[in-house]
C-alpha positions as CSV (number, residue, x, y, z in Angstrom):
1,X,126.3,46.4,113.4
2,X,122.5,46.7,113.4
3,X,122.9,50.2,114.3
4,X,125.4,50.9,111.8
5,X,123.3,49.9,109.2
6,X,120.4,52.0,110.5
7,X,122.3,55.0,111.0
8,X,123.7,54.7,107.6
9,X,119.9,54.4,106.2
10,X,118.6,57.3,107.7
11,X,122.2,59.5,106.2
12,X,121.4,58.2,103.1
13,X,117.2,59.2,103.2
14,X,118.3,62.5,104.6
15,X,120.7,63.2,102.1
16,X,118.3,62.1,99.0
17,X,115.7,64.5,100.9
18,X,117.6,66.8,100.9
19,X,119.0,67.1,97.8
20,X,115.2,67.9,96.7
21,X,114.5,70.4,98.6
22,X,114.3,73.5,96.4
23,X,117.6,76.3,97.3
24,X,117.0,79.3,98.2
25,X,118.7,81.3,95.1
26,X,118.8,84.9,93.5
27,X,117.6,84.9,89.6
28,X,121.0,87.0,89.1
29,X,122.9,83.5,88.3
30,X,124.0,81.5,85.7
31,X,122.7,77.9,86.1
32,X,125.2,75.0,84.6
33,X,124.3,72.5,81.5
34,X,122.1,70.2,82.9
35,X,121.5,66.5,81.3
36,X,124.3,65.2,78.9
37,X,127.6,63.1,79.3
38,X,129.0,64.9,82.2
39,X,132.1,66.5,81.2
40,X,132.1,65.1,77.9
41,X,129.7,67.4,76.7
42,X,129.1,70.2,79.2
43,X,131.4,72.4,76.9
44,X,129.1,71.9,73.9
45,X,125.9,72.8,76.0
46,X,124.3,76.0,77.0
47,X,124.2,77.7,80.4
48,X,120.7,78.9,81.3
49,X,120.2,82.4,82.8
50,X,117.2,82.4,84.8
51,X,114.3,84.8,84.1
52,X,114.1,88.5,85.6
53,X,112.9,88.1,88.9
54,X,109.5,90.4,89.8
55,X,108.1,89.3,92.9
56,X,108.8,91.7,95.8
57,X,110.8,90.7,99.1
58,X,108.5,89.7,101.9
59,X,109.7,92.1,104.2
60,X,107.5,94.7,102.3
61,X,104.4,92.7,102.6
62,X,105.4,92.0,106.4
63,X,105.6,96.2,107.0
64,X,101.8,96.6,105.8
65,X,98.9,97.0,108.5
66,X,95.2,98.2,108.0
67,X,96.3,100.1,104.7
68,X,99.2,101.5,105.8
69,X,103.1,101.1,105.2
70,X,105.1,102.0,108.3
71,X,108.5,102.5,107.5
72,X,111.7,103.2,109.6
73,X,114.9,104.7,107.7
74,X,116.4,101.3,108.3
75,X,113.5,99.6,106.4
76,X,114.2,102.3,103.7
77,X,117.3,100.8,103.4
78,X,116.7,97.5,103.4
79,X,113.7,97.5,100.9
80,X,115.7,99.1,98.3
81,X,118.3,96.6,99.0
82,X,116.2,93.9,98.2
83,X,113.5,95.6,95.7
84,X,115.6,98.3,93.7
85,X,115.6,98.0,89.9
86,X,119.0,100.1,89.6
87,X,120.5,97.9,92.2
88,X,118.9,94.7,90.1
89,X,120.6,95.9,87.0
90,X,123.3,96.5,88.5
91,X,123.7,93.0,90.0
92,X,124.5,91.4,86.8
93,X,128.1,93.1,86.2
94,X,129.8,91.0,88.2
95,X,128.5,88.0,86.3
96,X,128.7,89.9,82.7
97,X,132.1,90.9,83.8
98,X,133.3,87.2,85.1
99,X,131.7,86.1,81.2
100,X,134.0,88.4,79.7
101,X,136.8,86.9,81.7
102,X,135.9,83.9,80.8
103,X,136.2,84.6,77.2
104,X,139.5,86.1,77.5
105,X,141.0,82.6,79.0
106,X,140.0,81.3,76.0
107,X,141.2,84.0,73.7
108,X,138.3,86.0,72.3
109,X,138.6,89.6,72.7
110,X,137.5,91.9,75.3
111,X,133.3,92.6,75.2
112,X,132.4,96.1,76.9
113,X,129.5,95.1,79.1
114,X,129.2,97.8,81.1
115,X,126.0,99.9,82.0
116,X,126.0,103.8,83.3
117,X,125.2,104.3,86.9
118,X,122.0,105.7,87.7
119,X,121.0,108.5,90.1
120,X,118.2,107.3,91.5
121,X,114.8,108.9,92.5
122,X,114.4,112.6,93.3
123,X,111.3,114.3,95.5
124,X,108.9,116.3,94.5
125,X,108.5,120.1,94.1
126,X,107.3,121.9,97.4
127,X,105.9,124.5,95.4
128,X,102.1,122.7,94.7
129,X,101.3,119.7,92.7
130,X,104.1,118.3,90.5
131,X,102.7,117.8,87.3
132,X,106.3,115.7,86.2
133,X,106.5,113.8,89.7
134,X,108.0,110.9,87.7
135,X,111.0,111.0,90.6
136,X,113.0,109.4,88.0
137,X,117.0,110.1,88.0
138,X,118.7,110.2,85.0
139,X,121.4,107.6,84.2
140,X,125.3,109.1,84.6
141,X,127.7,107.9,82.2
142,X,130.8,105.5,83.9
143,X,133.9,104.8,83.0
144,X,132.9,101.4,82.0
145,X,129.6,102.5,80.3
146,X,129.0,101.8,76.4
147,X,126.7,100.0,73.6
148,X,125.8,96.4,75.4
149,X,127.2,93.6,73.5
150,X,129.9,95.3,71.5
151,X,133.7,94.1,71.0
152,X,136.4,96.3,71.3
153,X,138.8,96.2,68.8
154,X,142.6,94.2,69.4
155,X,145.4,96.6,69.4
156,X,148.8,94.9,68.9
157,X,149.8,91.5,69.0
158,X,146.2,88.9,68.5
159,X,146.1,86.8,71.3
160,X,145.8,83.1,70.1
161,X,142.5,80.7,70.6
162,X,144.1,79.3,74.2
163,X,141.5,76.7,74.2
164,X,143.1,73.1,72.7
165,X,140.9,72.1,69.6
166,X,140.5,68.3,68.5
167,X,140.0,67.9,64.8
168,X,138.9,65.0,62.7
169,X,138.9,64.1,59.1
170,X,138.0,61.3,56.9
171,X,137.8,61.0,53.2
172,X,136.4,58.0,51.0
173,X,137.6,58.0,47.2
174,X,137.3,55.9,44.2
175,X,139.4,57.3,41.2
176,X,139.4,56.2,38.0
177,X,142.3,57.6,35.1
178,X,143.1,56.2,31.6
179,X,146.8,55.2,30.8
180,X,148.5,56.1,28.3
181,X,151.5,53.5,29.2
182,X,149.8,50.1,30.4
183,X,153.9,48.9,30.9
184,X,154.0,50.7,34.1
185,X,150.3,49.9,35.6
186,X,149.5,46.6,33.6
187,X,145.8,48.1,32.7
188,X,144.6,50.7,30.6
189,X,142.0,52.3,33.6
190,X,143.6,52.6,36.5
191,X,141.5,52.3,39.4
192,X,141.9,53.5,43.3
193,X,140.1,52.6,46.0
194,X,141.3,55.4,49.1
195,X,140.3,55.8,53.0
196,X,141.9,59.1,54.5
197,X,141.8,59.1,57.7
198,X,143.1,62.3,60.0
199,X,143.2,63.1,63.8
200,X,144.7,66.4,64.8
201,X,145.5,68.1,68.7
202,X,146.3,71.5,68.5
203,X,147.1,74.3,71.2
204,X,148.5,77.9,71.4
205,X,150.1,78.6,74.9
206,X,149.5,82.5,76.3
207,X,154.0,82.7,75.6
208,X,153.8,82.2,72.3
209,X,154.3,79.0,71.7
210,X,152.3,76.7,69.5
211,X,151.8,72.4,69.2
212,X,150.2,70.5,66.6
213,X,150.5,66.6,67.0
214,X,148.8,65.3,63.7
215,X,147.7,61.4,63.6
216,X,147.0,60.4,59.6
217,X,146.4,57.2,57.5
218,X,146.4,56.8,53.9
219,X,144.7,53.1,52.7
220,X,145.2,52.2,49.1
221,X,143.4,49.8,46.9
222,X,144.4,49.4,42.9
223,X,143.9,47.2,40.1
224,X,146.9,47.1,39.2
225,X,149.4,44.1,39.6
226,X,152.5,46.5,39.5
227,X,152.7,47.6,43.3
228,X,154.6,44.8,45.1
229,X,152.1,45.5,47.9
230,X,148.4,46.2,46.9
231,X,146.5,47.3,49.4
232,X,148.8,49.3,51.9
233,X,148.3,51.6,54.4
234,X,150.8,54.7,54.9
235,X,150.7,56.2,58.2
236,X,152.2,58.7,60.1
237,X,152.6,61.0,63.7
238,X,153.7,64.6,62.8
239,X,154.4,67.4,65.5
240,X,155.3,70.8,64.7
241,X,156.1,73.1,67.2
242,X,156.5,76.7,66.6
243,X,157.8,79.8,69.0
244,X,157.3,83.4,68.7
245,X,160.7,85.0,69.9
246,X,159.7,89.0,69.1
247,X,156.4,89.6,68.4
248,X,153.9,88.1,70.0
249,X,156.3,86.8,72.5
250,X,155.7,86.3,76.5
251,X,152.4,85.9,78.6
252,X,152.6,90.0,79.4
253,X,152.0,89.9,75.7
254,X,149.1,87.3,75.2
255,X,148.0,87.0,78.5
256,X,146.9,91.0,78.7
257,X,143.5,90.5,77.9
258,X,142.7,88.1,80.9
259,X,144.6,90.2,83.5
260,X,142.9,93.5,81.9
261,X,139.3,91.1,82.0
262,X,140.2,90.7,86.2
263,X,141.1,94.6,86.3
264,X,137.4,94.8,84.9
265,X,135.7,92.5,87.6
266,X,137.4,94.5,90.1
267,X,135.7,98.1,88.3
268,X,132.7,96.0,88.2
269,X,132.0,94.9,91.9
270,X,133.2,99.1,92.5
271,X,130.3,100.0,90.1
272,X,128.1,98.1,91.9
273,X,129.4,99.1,95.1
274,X,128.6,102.9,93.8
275,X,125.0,102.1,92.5
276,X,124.4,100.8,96.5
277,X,125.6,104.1,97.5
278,X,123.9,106.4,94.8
279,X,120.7,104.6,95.8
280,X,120.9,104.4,99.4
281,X,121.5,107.9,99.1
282,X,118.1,109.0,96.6
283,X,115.8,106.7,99.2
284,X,117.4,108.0,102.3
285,X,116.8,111.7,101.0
286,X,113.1,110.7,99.2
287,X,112.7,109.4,103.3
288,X,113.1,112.3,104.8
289,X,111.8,114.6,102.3
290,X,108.9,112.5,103.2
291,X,109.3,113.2,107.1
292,X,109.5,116.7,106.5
293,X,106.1,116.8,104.4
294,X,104.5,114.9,107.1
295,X,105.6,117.6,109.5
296,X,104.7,120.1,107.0
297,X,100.9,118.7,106.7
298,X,100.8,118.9,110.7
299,X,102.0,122.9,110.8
300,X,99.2,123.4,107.7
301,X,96.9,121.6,110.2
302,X,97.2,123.7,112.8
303,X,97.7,127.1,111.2
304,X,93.8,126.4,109.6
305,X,92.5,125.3,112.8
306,X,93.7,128.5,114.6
307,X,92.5,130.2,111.9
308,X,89.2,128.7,111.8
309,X,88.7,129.2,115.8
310,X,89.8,132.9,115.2
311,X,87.2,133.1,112.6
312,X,84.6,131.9,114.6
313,X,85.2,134.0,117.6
314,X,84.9,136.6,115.2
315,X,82.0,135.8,114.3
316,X,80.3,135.6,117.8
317,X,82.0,139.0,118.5
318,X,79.9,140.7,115.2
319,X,76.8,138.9,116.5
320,X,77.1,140.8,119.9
321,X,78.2,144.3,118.2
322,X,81.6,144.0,119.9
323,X,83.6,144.0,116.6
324,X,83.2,145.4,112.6
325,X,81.7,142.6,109.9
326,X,85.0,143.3,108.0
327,X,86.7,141.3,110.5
328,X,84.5,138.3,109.7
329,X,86.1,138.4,106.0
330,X,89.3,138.8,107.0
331,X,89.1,136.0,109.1
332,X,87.4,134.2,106.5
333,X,89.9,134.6,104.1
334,X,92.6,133.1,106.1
335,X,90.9,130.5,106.7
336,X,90.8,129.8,103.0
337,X,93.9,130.9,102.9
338,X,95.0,128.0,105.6
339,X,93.0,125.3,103.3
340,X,94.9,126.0,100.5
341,X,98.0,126.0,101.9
342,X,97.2,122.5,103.6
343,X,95.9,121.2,100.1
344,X,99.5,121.8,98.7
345,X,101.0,120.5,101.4
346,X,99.1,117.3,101.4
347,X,99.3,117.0,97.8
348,X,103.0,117.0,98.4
349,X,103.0,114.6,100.9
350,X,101.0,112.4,98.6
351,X,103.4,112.4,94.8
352,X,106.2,111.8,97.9
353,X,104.5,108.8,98.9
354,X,103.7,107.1,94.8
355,X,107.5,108.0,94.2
356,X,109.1,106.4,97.5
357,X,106.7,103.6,96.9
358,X,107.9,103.0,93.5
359,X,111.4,103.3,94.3
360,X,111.3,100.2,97.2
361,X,108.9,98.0,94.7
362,X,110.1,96.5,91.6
363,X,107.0,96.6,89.7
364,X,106.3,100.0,90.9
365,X,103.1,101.0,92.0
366,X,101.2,98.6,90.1
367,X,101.5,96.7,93.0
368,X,98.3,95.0,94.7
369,X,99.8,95.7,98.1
370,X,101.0,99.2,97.5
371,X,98.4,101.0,95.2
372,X,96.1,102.0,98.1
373,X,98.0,102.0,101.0
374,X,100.0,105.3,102.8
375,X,103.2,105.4,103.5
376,X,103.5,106.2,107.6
377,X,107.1,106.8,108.2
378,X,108.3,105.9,112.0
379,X,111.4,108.2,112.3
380,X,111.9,111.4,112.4
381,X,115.2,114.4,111.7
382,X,117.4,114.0,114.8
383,X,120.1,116.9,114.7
384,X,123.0,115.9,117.4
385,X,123.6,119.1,119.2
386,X,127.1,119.1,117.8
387,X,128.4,118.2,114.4
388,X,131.8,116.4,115.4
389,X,133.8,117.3,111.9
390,X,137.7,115.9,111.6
391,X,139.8,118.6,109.8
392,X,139.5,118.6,106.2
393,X,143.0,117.1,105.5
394,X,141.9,113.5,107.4
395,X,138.4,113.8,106.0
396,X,140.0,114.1,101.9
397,X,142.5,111.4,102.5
398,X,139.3,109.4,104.4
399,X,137.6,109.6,101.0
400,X,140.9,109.3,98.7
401,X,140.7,106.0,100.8
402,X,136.8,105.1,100.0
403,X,135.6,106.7,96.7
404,X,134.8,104.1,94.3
405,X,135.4,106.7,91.5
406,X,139.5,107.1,92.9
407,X,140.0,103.0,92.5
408,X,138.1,103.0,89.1
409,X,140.5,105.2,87.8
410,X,143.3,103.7,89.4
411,X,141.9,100.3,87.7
412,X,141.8,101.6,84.1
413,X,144.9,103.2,84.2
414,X,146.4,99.4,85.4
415,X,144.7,98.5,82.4
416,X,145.6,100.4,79.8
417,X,149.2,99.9,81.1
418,X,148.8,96.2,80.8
419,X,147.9,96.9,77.3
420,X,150.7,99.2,75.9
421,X,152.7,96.4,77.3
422,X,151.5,94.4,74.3
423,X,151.2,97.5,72.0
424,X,155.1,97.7,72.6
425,X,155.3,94.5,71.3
426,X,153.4,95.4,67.9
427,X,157.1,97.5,67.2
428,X,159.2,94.3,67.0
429,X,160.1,92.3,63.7
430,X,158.2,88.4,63.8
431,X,160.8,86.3,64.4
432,X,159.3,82.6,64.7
433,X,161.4,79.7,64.7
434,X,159.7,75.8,64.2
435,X,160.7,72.3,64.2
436,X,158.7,69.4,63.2
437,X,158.7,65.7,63.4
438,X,157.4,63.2,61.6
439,X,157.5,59.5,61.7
440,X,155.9,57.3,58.9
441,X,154.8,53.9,59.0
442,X,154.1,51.0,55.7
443,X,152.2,47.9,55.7
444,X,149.9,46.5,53.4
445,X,149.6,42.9,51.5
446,X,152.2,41.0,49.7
447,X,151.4,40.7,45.8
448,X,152.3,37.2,44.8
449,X,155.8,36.8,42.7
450,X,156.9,40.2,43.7
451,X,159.8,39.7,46.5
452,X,157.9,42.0,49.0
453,X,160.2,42.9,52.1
454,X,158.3,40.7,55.1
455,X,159.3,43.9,57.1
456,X,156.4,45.6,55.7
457,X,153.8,42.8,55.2
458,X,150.5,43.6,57.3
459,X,148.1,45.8,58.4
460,X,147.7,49.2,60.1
461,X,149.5,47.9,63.2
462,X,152.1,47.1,61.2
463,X,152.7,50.7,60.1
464,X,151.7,51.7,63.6
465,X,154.1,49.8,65.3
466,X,156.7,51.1,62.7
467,X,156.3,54.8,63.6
468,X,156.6,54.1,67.6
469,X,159.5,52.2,66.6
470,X,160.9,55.1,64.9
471,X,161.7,53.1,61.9
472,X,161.1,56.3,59.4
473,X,161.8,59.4,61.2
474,X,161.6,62.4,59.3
475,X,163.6,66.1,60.8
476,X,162.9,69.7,59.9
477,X,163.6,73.1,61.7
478,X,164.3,76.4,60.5
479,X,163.2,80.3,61.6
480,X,161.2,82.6,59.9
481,X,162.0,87.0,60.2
482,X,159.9,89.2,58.8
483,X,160.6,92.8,59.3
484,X,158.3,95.6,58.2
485,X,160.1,98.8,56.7
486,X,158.3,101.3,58.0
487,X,155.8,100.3,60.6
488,X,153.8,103.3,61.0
489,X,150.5,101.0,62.3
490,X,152.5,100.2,65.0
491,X,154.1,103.4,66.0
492,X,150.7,105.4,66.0
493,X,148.9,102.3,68.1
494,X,152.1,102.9,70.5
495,X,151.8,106.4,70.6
496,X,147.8,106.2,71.0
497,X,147.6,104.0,73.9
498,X,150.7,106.2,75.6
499,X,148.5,109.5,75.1
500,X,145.2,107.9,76.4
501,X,147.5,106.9,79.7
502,X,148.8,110.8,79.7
503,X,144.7,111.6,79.5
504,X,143.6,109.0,81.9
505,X,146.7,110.1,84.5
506,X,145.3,113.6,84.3
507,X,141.5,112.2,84.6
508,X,142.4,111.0,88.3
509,X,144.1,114.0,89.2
510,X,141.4,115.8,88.4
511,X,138.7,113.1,89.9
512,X,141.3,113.6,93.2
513,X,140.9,117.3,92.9
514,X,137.3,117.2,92.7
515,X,136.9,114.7,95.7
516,X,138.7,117.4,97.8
517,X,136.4,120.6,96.4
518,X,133.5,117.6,97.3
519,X,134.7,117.0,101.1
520,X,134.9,121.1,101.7
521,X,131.4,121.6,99.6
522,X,130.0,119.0,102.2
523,X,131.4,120.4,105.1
524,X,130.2,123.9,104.5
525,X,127.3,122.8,103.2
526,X,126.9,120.8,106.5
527,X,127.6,123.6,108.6
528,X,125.2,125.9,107.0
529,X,122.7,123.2,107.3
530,X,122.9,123.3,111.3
531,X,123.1,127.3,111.1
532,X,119.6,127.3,108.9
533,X,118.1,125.0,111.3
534,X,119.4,126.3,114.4
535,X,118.2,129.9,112.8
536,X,114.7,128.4,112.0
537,X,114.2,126.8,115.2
538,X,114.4,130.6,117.0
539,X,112.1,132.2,114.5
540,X,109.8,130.4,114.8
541,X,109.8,130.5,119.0
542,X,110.0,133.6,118.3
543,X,106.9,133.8,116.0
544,X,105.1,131.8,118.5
545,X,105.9,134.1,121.1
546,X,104.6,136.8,118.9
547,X,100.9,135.6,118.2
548,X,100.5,134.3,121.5
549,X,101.0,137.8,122.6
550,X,98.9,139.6,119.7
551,X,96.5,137.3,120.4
552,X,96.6,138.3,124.1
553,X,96.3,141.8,123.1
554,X,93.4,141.3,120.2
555,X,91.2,139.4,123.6
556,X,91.8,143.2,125.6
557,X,91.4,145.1,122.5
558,X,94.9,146.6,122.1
559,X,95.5,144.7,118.8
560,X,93.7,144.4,115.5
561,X,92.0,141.0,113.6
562,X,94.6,142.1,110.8
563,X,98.0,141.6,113.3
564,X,96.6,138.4,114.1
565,X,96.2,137.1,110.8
566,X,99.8,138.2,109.8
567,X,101.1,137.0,113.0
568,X,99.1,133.6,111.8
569,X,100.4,134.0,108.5
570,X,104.3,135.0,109.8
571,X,104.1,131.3,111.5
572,X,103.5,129.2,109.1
573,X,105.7,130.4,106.8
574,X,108.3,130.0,110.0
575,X,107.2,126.7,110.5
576,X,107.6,125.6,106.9
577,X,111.0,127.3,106.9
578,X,112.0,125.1,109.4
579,X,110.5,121.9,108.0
580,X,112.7,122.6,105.1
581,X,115.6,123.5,107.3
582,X,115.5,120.0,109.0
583,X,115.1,118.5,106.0
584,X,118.3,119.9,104.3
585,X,119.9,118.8,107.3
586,X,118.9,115.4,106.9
587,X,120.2,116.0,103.0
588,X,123.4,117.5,104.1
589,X,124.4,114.6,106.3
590,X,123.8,112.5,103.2
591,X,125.5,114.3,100.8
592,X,128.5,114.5,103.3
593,X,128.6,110.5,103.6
594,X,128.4,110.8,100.2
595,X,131.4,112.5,99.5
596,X,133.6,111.0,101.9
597,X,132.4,107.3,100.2
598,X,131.0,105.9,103.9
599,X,127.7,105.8,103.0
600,X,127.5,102.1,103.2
601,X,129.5,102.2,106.7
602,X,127.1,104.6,108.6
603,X,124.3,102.7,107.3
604,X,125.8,99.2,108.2
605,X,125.1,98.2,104.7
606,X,127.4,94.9,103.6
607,X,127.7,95.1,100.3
608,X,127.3,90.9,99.9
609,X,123.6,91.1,101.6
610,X,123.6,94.2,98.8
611,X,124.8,92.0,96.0
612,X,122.6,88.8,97.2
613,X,119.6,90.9,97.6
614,X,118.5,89.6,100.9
615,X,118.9,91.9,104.1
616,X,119.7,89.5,107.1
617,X,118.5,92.0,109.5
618,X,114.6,91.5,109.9
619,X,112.0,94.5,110.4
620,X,109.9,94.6,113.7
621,X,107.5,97.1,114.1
622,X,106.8,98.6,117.7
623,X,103.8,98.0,119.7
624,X,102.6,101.2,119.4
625,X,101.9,102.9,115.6
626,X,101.1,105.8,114.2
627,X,97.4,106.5,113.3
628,X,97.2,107.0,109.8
629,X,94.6,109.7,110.2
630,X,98.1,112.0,111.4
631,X,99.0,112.3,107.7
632,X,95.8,114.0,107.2
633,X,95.6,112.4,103.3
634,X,92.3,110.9,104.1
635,X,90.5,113.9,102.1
636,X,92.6,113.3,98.7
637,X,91.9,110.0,97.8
């Protein structure tokens, strides 16, 4: 028993301890009423929305050493997961949409809270220093895009309040009238002394059908001896009941707006879904446009150096009389040539670096840890030596199947067929039929001499227990038609709503269309990616082989400084056009994930780590890095 009661100490101290410990949460929430009555008053109380959340993931500040951020595509990936403003914003239409959900239960009408989709970050220009490197993408109107906060307008039948309502009402009165007959009061001022009291439970049902239950009390005071009972109290129970058989009949009817609110959660979570994707996609390119300009500063590298040994051999040859002093300048001029061309390329390299960095931080590059340090990446452009490409008919119906842009559509026109459901409606006649019930209670004080029934001698549970007892009942029902002549509201709203569903039927057609002129673009684009590179790859062996052998020639004296310098020159540009060839490789493949809607599948991306914020997967760097000196930046800052 000892040991019972021990063990049941130590559950009860672990479960107080922890119930303190703080929870690891995401500020895209919406905290419940804290304090109050419990349920009593939670509904009267305000939920808290926690403030914006700044503060970087720690995974960023884990991927720094000696000055340096080294990144791997995978880290891309997983920083702008966690760090991304667009994917931030983004992270609160689920919740906005839920709200509006919410709402609709309890028969408000629909809020658009939907914001546009945007494109992400794009690189920099390769042509010299990019005076508008913002790498900002502009925002791309969505189907679900508008004004924040406004409220569309209700077409057809108004959906009820479907949330019960509990009303109270007292009055106190003291009347005083003159009398022009005393026979009938016995005083010349009549005087009343009233208490109202009134208790009401109402509720509208989503089929049309609406119950009042009405609880009221009436106590009267006079100074007159007339009444044979003086005070009294007159009380009552009412319920009235009334059913929509036409208009505003059925839960197809009033219940549109919620299913048409859980049509818009679904869009939501696609939207979101599409902002991952759109993202992914702008980092992954920014990545290895990044790559590329490393590479790029590498090839500027060497180009000056070779032309900075040719111009010193030529200047030892002029000292000995072996060649002309013109070849000195020509030299000479490459070599400035080669500077400026590796002054571009490092200035590239270095806008490429502020707008990566600002894309995987959410306070930008006002960030302590990021303002100094340069961006190493560890991967680099693997091209498989074959593109294995399904025939175009399985890749379209592959991304019929995954495009968030196909199931939007196919959502809002769901919707809007949900709502010309109740729009029908708006064409009927109001037909209502009611009944009500009533039972009345009386009970007050017998006046002295006046042969007062003893039934109704008492208080107010006397006339309580009268109206349980049914003693008074009181019986009404009718029906009520009202039927509009003309109805042209109606008819146009009808006739709206059907052309909007003709439009939005066309929309997807055309959205399916597109998505098959996308998968073809991506696989010729694809394709003429590899070609470009492949192509690039044997110029520039080619170009190699070239200079080596002009060089060869130049040592024996069968070539010229100028053939050199080309040949120098005829490199580069070889080696650049293959930097930028690998590079549209790496975009190709991108844009091709992209259009077949698998982005998120070939980069094992979940979209709940995406919509929590936190990447599971942790980064490890390898033993061996990089030394930042390869970028060859040191000279810019």
């Amino acid at each position: 028993m000892r040991r019972l009661h021990a063990c049941v100490s130590v559950f009860c101290c672990y479960l107080l301890v922890a119930g303190t410990l703080p929870a690891q949460q995401t500020a895209v929430r919406i905290d419940p009423p804290k304090g109050g009555l419990g349920w009593l008053t939670r509904p009267y109380q305000k939920r808290e929305i926690p403030p914006v959340n700044l503060a970087n993931s720690d995974r960023l500040e884990a991927l720094v050493r000696a000055g340096n951020l080294y990144l791997s595509a995978q880290d891309v990936i997983a920083l702008a997961l966690e760090n991304n403003l667009d994917i931030e914003i983004q992270r609160y239409g689920p919740l906005l949409t839920k709200e509006v959900t919410r709402r609709a239960e309890g028969g408000g009408l629909l809020r658009d809270v939907g914001v546009g989709i945007a494109q992400g970050p794009t690189s920099v220009s390769t042509t010299g220093v990019n005076l508008n490197a913002s790498g900002g993408g502009t925002a791309a109107a969505s189907a679900t895009s508008s004004l924040s906060g406004g409220v569309l307008t209700q077409v057809g039948p108004t959906v009820p309040n479907l949330d019960p309502n509990l009303s109270f009402y007292a009055d106190f009165g003291h009347f005083t009238s003159p009398q022009s007959n005393t026979f009938l009061t016995g005083t010349t001022a009549l005087i009343i002394n009233q208490r109202q009291y009134q208790a009401q439970y109402s509720q509208n049902t989503d089929f049309g059908l609406t119950g009042q239950l009405t609880f009221g009390n009436t106590h009267d005071q006079f100074n007159s001896f007339s009444y044979q009972i003086n005070p009294y109290n007159q009380a009552y129970i009412d319920l009235t009941v009334t059913q929509n058989l036409l208009y505003g009949f059925g839960r197809p009817v009033l219940g549109r707006n919620i299913k048409v609110a859980k049509n818009n959660e679904k869009a939501s979570m696609l939207q979101f879904k599409q902002q991952v994707i759109t993202t992914v996609s702008a980092v992954l390119n920014l990545y290895w446009d990044l790559v590329s300009f490393n590479q790029d500063v590498k090839a500027r590298k060497d180009e000056l150096a070779t032309a900075q040994a040719l111009f010193e051999d030529n200047k030892k040859q002029v000292q000995i009389g072996t060649l002309a002093p013109i070849e000195v300048t020509r030299a000479e001029s490459q070599v400035y040539s080669s500077q400026q061309d590796l002054l571009i390329s490092q200035t590239n390299l270095l806008q490429q670096e502020t707008v990566l960095k600002n894309a995987l931080s959410r306070n930008g590059v006002a960030s302590p840890l990021l303002a100094e340090v340069h961006v190493i990446p560890l991967d680099t452009i693997q091209v498989p030596e074959k593109d294995e490409i399904k025939p175009i008919s399985d890749l379209v119906d592959e991304a019929l199947n995954h495009r968030t842009e196909i199931l939007q559509d196919r959502i809002n026109i769901d919707s809007t067929k949900i709502n010309l459901v109740g729009v029908r409606n708006e064409l009927k006649p109001t037909l209502q039929v009611f009944a009500e019930l009533t039972n009345r209670g009386l009970a007050g004080a017998a006046v002295p001499g006046q042969g007062t029934d003893p039934f109704i001698i008492g208080g107010l549970g006397t006339a309580v227990d009268q109206i349980f007892r049914r003693n008074y009942p009181s019986y009404s029902a009718g029906l009520s038609l009202n039927i509009p002549l003309r109805n042209r509201a109606a008819q146009s709203d009808y006739a709206t709503t059907g052309l909007q569903l003709r439009q939005q039927e066309l929309q997807l057609q055309k959205a399916i269309n597109q998505i098959r002129v996308d998968v073809q673009n991506a696989v010729i684009g694809l394709r003429q990616a590899r070609v470009r590179y492949d192509s690039a790859v044997k110029a520039r062996i080619l170009q190699e082989q070239t200079l080596d052998a002009d060089q060869k020639k130049y040592k024996l004296g069968a070539s010229t400084v100028f053939t050199v310098v080309q040949d120098q020159q005829n490199l580069a540009a070889a080696e650049s056009t293959e930097t930028q060839a690998l590079a549209n490789y790496s975009h190709a493949r991108i844009a091709f994930d992209q259009a077949l809607g698998t982005t998120l599948d070939v980069n094992h991306i979940s979209v709940e780590e995406a919509l929590s914020g936190h990447v599971s997967r942790k980064s490890v760097l390898p033993d061996k890095l990089p030394a930042a000196t390869e970028t060859g930046t040191e000279g810019l800052q």
